[in-house]
TORVO-653778 format. One record per residue (C-alpha): residue number from 1; residue in three letters; x negated, y negated, z negated. Coordinates in nm, 2 decimals. Layout:
REM TORVO-653778
resi; resn; X; Y; Z
NUM; ALA; X; Y; Z $
...
This chain:
REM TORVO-653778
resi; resn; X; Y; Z
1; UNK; 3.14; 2.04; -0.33 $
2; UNK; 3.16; 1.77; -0.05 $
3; UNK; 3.52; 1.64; -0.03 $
4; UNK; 3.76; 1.61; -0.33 $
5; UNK; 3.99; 1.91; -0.35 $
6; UNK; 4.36; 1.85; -0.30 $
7; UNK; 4.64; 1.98; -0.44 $
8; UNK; 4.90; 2.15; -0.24 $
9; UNK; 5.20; 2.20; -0.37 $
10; UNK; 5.43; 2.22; -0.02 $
11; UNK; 5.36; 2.60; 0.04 $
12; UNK; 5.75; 2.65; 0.14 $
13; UNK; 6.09; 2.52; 0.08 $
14; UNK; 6.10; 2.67; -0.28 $
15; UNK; 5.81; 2.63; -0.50 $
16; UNK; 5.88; 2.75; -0.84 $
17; UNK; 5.54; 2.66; -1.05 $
18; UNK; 5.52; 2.86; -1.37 $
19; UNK; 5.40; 2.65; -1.65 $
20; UNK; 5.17; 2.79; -1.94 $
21; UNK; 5.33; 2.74; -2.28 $
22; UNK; 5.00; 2.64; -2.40 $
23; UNK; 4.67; 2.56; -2.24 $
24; UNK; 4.36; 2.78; -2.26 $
25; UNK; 4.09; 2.67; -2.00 $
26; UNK; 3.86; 3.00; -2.02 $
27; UNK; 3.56; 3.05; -1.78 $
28; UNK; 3.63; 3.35; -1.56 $
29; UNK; 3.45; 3.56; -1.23 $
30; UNK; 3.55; 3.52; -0.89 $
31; UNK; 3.21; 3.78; -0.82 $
32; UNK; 3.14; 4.00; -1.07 $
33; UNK; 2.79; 4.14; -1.00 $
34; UNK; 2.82; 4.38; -1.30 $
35; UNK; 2.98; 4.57; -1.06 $
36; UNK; 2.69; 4.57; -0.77 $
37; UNK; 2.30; 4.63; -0.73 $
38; UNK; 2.07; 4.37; -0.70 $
39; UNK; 1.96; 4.54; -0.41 $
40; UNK; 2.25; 4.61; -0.23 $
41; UNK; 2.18; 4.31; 0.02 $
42; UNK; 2.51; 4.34; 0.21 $
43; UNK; 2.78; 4.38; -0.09 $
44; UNK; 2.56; 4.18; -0.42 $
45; UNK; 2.44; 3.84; -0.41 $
46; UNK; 2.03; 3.69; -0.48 $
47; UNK; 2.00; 3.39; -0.62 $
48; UNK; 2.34; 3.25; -0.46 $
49; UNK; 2.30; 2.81; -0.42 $
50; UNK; 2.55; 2.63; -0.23 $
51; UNK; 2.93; 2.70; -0.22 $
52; UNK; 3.22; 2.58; -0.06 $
53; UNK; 3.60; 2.65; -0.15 $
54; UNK; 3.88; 2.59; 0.13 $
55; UNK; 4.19; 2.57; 0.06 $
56; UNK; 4.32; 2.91; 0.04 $
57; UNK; 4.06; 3.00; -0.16 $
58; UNK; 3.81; 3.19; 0.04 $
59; UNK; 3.49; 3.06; -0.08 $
60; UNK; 3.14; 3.03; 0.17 $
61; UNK; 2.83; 3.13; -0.02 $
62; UNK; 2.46; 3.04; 0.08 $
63; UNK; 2.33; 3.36; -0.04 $
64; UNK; 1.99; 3.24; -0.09 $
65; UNK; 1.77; 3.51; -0.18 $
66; UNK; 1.96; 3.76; 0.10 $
67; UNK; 1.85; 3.55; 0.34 $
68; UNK; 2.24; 3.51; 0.43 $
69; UNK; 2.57; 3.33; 0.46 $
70; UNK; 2.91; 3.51; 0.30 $
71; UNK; 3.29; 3.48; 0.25 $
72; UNK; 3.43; 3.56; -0.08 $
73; UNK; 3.80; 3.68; -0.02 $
74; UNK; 4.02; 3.84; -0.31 $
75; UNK; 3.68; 3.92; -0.46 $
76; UNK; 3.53; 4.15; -0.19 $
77; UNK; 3.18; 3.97; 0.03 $
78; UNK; 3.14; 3.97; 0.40 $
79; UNK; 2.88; 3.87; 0.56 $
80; UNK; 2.96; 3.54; 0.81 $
81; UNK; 2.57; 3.47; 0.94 $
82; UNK; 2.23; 3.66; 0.87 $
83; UNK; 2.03; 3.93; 0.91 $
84; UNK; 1.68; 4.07; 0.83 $
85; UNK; 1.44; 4.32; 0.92 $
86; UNK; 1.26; 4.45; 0.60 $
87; UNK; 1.18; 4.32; 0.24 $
88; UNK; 0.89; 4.18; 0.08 $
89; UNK; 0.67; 4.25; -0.18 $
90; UNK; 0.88; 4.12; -0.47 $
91; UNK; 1.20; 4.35; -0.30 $
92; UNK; 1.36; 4.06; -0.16 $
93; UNK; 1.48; 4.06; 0.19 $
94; UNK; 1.25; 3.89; 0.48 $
95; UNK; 1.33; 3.59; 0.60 $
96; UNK; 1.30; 3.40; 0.93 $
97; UNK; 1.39; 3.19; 1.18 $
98; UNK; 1.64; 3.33; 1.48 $
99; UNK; 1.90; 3.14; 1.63 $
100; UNK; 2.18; 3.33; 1.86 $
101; UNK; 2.43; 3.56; 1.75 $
102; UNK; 2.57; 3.48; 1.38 $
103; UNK; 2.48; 3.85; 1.26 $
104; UNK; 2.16; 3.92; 1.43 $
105; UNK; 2.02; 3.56; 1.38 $
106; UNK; 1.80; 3.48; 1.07 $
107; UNK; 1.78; 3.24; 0.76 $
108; UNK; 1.49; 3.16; 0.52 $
109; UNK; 1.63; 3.06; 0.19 $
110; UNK; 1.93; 2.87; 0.28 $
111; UNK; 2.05; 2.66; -0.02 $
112; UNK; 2.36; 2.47; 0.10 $
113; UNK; 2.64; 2.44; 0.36 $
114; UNK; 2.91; 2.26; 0.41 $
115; UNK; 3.23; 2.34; 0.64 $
116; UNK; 3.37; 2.07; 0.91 $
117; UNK; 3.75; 2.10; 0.98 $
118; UNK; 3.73; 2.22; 1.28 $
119; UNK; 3.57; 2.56; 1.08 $
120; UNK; 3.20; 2.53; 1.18 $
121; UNK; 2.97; 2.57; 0.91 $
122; UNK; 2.70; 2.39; 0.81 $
123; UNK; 2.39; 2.50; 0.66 $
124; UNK; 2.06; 2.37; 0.46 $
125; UNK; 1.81; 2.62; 0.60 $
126; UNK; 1.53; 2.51; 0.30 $
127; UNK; 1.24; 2.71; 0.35 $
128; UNK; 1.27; 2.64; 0.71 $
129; UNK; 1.32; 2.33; 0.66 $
130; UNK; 1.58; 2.31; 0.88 $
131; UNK; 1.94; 2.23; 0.94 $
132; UNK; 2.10; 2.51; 1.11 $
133; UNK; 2.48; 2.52; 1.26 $
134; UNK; 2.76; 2.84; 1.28 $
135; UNK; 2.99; 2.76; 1.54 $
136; UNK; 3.25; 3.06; 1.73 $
137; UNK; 2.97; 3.33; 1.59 $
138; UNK; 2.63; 3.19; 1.72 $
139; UNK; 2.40; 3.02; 1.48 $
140; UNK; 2.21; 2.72; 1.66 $
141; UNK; 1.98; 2.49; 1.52 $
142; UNK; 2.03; 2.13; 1.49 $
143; UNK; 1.76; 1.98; 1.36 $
144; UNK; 1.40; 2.05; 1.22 $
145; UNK; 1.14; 2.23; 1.34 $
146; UNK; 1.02; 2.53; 1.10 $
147; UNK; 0.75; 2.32; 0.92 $
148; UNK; 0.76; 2.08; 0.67 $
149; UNK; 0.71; 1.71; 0.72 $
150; UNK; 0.88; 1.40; 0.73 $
151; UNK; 0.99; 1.22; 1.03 $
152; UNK; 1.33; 1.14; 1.20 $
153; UNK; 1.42; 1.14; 1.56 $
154; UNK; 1.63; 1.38; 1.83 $
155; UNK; 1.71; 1.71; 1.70 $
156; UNK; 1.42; 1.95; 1.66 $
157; UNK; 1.16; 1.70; 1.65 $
158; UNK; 1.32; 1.55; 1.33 $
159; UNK; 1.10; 1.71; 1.04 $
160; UNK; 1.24; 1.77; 0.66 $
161; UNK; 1.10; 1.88; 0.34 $
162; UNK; 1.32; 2.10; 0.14 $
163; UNK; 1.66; 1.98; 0.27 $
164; UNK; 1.85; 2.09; -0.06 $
165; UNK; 2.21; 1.98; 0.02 $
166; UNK; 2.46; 1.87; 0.27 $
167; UNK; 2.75; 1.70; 0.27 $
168; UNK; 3.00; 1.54; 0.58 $
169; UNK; 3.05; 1.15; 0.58 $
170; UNK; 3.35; 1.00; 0.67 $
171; UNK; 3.20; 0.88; 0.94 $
172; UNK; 3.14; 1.24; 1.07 $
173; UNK; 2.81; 1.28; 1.04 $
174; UNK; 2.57; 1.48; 0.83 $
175; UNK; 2.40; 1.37; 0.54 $
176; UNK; 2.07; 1.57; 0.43 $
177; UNK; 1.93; 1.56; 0.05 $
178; UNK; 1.55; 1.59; 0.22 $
179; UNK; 1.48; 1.72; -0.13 $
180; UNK; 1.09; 1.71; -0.12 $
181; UNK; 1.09; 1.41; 0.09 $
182; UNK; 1.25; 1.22; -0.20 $
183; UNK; 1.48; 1.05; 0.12 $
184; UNK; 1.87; 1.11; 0.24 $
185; UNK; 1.86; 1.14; 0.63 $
186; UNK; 2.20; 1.10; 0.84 $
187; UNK; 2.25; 1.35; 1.17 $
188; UNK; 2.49; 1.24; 1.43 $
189; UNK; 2.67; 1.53; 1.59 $
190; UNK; 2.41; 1.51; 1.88 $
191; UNK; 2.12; 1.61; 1.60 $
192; UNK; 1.99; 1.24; 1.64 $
193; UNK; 1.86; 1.16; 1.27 $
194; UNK; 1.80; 0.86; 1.09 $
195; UNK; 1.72; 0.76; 0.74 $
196; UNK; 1.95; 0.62; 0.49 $
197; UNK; 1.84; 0.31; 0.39 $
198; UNK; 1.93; 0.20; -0.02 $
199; UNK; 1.87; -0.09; -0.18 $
200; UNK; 1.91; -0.16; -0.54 $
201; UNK; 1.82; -0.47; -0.82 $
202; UNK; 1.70; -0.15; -1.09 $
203; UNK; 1.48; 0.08; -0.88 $
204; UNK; 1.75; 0.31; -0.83 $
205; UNK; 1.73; 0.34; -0.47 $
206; UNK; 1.38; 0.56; -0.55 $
207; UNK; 1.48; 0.90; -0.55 $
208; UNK; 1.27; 1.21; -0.71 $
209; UNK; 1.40; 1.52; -0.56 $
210; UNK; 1.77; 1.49; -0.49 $
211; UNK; 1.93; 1.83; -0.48 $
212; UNK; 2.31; 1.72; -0.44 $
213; UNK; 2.57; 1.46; -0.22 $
214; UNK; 2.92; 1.41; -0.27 $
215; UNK; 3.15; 1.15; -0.07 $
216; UNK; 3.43; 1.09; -0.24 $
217; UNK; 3.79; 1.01; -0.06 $
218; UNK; 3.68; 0.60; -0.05 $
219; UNK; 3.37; 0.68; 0.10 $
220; UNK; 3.16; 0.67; -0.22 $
221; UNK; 2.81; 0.86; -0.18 $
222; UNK; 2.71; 1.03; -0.55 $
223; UNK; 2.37; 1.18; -0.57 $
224; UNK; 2.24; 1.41; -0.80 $
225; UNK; 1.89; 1.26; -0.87 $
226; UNK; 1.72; 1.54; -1.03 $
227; UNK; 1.39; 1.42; -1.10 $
228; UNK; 1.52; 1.17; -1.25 $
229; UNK; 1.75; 1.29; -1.44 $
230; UNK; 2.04; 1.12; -1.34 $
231; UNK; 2.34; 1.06; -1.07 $
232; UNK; 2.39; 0.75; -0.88 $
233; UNK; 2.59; 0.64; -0.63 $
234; UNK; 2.61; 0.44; -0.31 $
235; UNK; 2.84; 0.18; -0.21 $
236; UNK; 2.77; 0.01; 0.12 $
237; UNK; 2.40; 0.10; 0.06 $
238; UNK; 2.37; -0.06; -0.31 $
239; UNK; 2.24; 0.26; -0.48 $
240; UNK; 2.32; 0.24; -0.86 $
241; UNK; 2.28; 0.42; -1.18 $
242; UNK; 2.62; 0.62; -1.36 $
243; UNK; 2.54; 0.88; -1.56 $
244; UNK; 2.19; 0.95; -1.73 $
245; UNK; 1.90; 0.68; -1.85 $
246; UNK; 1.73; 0.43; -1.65 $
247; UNK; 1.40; 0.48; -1.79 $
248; UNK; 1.15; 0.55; -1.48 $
249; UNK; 0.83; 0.68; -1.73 $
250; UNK; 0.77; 1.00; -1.55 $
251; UNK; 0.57; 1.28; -1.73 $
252; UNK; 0.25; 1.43; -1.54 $
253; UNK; 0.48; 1.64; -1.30 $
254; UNK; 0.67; 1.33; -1.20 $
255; UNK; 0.98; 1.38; -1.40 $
256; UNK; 1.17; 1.14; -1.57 $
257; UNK; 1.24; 1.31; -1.96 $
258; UNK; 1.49; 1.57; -2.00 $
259; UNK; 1.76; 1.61; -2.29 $
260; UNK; 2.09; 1.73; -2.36 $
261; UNK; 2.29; 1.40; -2.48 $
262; UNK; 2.70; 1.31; -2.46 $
263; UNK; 2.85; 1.00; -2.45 $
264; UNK; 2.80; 0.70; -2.30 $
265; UNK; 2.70; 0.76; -1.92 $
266; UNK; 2.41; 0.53; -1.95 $
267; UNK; 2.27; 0.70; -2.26 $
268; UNK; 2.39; 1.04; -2.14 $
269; UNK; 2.09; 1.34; -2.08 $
270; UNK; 2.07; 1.58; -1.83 $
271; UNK; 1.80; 1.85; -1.79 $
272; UNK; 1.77; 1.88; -1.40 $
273; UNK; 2.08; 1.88; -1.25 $
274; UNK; 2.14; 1.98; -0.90 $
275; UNK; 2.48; 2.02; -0.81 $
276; UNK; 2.82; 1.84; -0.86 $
277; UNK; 3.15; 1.77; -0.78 $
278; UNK; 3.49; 1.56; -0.81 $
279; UNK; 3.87; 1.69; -0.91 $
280; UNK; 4.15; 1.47; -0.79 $
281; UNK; 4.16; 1.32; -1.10 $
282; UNK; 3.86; 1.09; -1.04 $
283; UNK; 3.63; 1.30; -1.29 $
284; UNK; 3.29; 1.39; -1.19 $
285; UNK; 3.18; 1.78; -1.28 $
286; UNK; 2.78; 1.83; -1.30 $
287; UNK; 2.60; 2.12; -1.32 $
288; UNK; 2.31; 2.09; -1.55 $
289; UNK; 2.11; 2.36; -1.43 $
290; UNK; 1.84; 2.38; -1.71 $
291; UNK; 2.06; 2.32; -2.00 $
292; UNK; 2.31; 2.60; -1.85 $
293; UNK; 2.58; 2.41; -1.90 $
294; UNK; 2.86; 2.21; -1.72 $
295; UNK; 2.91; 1.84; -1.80 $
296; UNK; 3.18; 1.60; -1.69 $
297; UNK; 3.14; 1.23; -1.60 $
298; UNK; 3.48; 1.10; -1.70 $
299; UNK; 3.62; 0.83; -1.56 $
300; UNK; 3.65; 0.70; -1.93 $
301; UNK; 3.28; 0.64; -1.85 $
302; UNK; 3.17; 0.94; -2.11 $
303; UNK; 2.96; 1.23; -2.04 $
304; UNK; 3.10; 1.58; -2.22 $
305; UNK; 3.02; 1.91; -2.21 $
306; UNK; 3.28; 2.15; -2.10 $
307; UNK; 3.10; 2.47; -2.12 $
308; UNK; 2.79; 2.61; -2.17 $
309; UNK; 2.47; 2.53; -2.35 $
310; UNK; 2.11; 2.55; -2.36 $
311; UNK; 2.07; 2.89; -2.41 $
312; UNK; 2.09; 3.10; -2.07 $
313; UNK; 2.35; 3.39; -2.12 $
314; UNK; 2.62; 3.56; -1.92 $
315; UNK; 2.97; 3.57; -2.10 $
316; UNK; 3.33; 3.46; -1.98 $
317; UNK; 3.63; 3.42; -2.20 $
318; UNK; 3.64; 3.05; -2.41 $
319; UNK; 3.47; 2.74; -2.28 $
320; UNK; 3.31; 2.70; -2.62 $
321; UNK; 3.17; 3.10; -2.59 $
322; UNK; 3.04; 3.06; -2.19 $
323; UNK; 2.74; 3.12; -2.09 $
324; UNK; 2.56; 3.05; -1.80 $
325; UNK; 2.20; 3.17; -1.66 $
326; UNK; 2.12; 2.84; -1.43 $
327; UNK; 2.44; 2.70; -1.30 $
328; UNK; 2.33; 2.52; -1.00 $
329; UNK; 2.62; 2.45; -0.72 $
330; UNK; 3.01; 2.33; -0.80 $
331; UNK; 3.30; 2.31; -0.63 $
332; UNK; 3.70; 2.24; -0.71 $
333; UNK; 3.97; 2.31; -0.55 $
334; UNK; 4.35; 2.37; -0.65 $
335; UNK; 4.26; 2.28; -1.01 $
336; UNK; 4.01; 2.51; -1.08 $
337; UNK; 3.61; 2.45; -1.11 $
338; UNK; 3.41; 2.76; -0.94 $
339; UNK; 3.03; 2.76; -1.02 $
340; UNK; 2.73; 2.92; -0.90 $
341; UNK; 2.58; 3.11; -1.19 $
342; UNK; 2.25; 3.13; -1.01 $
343; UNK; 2.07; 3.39; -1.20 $
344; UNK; 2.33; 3.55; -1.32 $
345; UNK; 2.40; 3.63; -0.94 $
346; UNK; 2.77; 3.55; -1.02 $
347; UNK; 3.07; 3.27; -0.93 $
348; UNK; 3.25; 3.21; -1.19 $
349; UNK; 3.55; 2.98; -1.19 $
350; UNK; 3.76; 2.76; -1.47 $
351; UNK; 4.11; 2.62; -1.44 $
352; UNK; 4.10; 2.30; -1.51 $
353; UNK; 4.32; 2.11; -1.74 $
354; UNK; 4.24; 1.74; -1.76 $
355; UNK; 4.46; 1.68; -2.07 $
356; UNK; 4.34; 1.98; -2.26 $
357; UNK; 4.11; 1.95; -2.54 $
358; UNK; 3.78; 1.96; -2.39 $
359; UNK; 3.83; 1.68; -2.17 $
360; UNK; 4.07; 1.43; -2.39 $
361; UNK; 3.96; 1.05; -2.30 $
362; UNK; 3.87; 0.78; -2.54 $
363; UNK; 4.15; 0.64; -2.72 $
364; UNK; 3.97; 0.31; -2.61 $
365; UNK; 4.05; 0.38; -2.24 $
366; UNK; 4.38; 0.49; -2.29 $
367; UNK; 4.44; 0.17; -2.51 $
368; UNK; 4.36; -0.02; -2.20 $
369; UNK; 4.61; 0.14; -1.98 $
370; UNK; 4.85; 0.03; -2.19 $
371; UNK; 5.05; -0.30; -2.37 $
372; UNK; 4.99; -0.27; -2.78 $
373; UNK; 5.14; -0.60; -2.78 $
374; UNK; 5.46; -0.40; -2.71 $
375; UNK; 5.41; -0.10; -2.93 $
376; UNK; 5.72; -0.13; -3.21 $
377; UNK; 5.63; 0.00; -3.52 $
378; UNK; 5.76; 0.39; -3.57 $
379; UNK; 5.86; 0.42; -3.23 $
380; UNK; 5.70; 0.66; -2.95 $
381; UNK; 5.68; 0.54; -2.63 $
382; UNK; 5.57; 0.65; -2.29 $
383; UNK; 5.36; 0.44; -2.07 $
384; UNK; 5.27; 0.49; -1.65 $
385; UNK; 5.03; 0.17; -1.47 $
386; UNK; 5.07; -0.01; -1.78 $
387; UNK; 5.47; -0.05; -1.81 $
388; UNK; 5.64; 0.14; -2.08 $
389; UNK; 5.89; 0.40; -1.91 $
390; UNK; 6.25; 0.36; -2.05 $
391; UNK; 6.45; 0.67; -2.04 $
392; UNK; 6.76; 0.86; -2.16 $
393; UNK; 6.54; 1.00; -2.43 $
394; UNK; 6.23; 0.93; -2.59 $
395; UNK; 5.90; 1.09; -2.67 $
396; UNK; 5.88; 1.33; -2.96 $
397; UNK; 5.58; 1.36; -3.22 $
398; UNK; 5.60; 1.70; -3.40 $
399; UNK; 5.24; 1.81; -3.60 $
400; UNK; 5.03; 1.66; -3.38 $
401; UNK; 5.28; 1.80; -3.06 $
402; UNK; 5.38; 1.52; -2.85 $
403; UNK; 5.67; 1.65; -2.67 $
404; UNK; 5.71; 1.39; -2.34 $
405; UNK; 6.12; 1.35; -2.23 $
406; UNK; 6.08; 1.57; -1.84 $
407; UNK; 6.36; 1.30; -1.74 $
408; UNK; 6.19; 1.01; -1.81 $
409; UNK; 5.82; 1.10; -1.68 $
410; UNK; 5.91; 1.25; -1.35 $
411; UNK; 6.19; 1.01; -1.24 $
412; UNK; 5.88; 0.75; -1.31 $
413; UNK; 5.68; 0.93; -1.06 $
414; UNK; 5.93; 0.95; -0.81 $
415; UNK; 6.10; 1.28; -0.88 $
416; UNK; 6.46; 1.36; -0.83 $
417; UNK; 6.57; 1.52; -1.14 $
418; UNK; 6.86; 1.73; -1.18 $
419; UNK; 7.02; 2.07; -1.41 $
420; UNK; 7.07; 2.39; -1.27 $
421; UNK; 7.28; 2.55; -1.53 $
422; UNK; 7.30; 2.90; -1.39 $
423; UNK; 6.94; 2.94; -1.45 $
424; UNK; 6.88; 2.70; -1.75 $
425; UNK; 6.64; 2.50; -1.58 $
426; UNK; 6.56; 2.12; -1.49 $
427; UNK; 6.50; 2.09; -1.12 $
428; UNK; 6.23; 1.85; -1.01 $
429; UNK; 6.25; 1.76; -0.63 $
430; UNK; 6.01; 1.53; -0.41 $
431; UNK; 6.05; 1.57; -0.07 $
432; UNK; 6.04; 1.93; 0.07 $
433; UNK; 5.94; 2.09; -0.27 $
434; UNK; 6.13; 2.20; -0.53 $
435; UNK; 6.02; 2.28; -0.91 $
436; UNK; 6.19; 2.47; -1.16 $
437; UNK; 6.12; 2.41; -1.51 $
438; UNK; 6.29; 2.61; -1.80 $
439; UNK; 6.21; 2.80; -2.16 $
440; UNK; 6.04; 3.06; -2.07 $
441; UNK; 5.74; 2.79; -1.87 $
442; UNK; 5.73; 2.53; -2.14 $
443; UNK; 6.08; 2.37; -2.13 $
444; UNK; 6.16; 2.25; -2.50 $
445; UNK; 6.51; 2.16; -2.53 $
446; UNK; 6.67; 1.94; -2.82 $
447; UNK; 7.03; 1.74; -2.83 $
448; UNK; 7.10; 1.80; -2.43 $
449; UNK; 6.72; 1.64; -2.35 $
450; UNK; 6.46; 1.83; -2.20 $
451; UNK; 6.13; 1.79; -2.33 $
452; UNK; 5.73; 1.93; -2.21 $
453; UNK; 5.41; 1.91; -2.40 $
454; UNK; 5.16; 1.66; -2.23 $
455; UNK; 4.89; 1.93; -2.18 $
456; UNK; 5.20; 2.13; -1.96 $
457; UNK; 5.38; 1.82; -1.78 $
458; UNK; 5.02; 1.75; -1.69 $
459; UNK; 5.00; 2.07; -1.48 $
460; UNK; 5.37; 2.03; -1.40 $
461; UNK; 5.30; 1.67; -1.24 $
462; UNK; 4.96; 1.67; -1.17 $
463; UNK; 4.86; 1.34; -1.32 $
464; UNK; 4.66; 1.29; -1.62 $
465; UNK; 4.90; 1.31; -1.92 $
466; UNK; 4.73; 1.19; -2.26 $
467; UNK; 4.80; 1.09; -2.62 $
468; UNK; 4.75; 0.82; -2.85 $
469; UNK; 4.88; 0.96; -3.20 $
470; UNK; 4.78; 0.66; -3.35 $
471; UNK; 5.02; 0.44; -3.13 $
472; UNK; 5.27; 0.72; -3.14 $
473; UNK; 5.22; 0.65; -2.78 $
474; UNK; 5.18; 0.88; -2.43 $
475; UNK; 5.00; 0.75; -2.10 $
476; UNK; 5.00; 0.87; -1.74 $
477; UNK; 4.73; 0.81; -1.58 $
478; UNK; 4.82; 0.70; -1.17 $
């Protein structure tokens, strides 16, 4: 949820990626609370907000309603930071503010945290309005003071409202989504804060409520502007509307009108948003908490729905089956999408496929990516940064199937290509790593050439691989 997740594919020597013959994105659980009590504090989660995914898939949890932080490992919950001494009326643990030791010390409905690379652990401490710190197993607090208010300064005599989310600049220092406060504040690693300053020529620099941050790998800040209904972005404090309406007419709650639209980003509808995040691809993921669904911000400018709908539910299996029950935190990481299912008390994750069905782009963007002027009539052709890719074979159509020439794609994308014929396989090499490709992963062969679906060489490559049947023409994206 606050850096782009990378792909890596250098895990030894010999990597041997096993293709799917045919793409099926389906939503999945990486918790299962079917399996656990609500009020088994330790093992179950409340209410879980925040997430974030490393790398080797252990995923941190602000268990909001326990009162606690938690690692998810190969499905089993431990508990990294919290503790509490008794429950409330409503059955809910107690919470409270205690710094000191990790498992002893105490949290009041934590909603996000973020993890630095040296391993400590960030947290948005909400109802103690708060930023709070795990660091070699003692929780400290950095800034805030226990009470609400709004005011910036050294450590605990800064004051927040809220704080909602957190994310890690690349400047190294900590940006706050002071939710109630309607204000981003910066803390340096010293627990000095400051307030982000935004300037815009639309009004988008007013905020109503912003409940997520994202920097992107250029530095790009993207807020989830709930109130209003809409994400922005900020570029060298320019704060500017991308997805959702500009209309600023706020009902009698001071919200700007909800809705459930795709399309164009600008006339795109969210209901509430609050969380979001980025695959390597450049597309934008959104959870749209009150319409239970997940949307995408493509970078084709259009907003789709991948899953989900405005009914709350709980069911896994297809995207166009999924239900959610107030989806409210995302993350990616190693092509796959994992999600917060708030109420549902559940993460649940989807592979993600950026040349599957759900998440095709405009044949208008892909028409810019490439030269018509050098389309010949009845002949397929295979395009990469705008230059047609000339190879030893060519692309296939076959119902609707465009079958891409392995050869030809991967040699354009820097691959050493070769045939090992005591396995029947192509060979794909870039530096240290080495891919296998035959039959029984997707390989299709025909006259001596080796041929992959796009929706397979996509997860083969790992660049966006997309038709136009209309051209008889494939594009990779860079």
């Amino acid at each position: 949820m606050k850096r782009k997740g990378k792909i890596i594919l250098l895990l030894s020597l010999l990597t041997v990626l096993v293709l799917q013959s045919s793409f099926a994105a389906e939503v999945s659980r990486s918790f299962d609370a079917t399996a656990v009590a609500l009020s088994d504090v330790y093992n179950g989660l409340n209410q879980p907000y925040g997430i974030e995914v490393m790398d080797d898939g252990v995923i941190y949890i602000a268990d909001t309603y326990n009162n606690m932080i938690k690692k998810l490992e190969n499905g089993k919950l431990t508990v990294v930071a919290g503790y509490y001494e008794g429950k409330n009326s409503l059955g809910f643990p107690l919470g409270g503010l205690k710094d000191g030791d990790a498992l002893t010390a105490a949290f009041n409905k934590p909603r996000d945290i973020c993890v630095a690379e040296d391993g400590t652990i960030y947290v948005a401490d909400s109802q103690n309005h708060a930023i709070r710190k795990i660091k070699d197993g003692t929780v400290t607090t950095l800034a805030g003071t226990g009470e609400a208010g709004d005011s910036v300064g050294l450590g605990r005599t800064t004051r927040f409202n809220l704080p909602t989310a957190i994310a890690i600049g690349g400047d190294g220092k900590l940006y706050v989504a002071d939710t109630l406060n309607n204000k981003i504040k910066v803390l340096d690693t010293n627990g000095k804060s400051s307030e982000l300053a935004l300037t815009s020529t639309d009004n988008a620099n007013r905020l109503n409520e912003p409940s997520d941050l994202y920097f992107d790998d250029d530095g790009t800040l993207y807020i989830v502007d709930s109130g209003n209904q809409c994400i922005k972005k900020v570029v060298d404090g320019t704060a500017s509307i991308i997805a959702g309406g500009k209309v600023y007419a706020l009902d009698e709650a001071g919200y700007a009108p909800q809705g459930f639209v795709d399309g164009l980003a600008s006339l795109a509808k969210f209901n509430f948003p609050k969380g979001m995040t980025m695959d390597d691809r450049g597309n934008l993921y959104i959870a749209d908490t009150w319409n239970n669904a997940i949307r995408v911000l493509m970078v084709d400018n259009r907003v789709v729905t991948l899953a989900g709908n405005t009914m709350p539910g709980n069911v896994v299996g297809t995207l166009d089956k999924a239900a959610f029950d107030a989806p409210i935190s995302l993350d990616y990481a190693n092509e796959k999408l994992y999600i917060t299912d708030r109420w549902n008390n559940e993460i649940k994750q989807i592979n993600v496929n950026p040349s599957a069905s759900e998440m095709q782009l405009g044949t208008l963007y892909l028409k810019q990516q490439i030269d018509a002027n050098a389309i010949e009539a009845d002949e397929a052709s295979l395009w990469y940064n705008g230059e047609k890719i000339l190879g030893d074979a060519s692309v296939m159509f076959k119902d609707d199937v465009a079958w891409v020439p392995l050869k030809a794609a991967a040699t354009a994308l820097g691959y050493n290509v070769s045939w090992d014929s005591t396995v029947g396989a192509v060979v794909l090499t870039s530096g240290d790593t080495v891919q296998h490709v035959s039959q029984s992963n997707g390989l299709y062969l025909e006259n001596g050439k080796s041929y992959v679906k796009t929706e397979d060489l996509d997860l083969l490559l790992h660049h966006t691989i997309q038709k136009i049947p209309t051209l008889k023409a494939v594009v990779i994206l860079p």
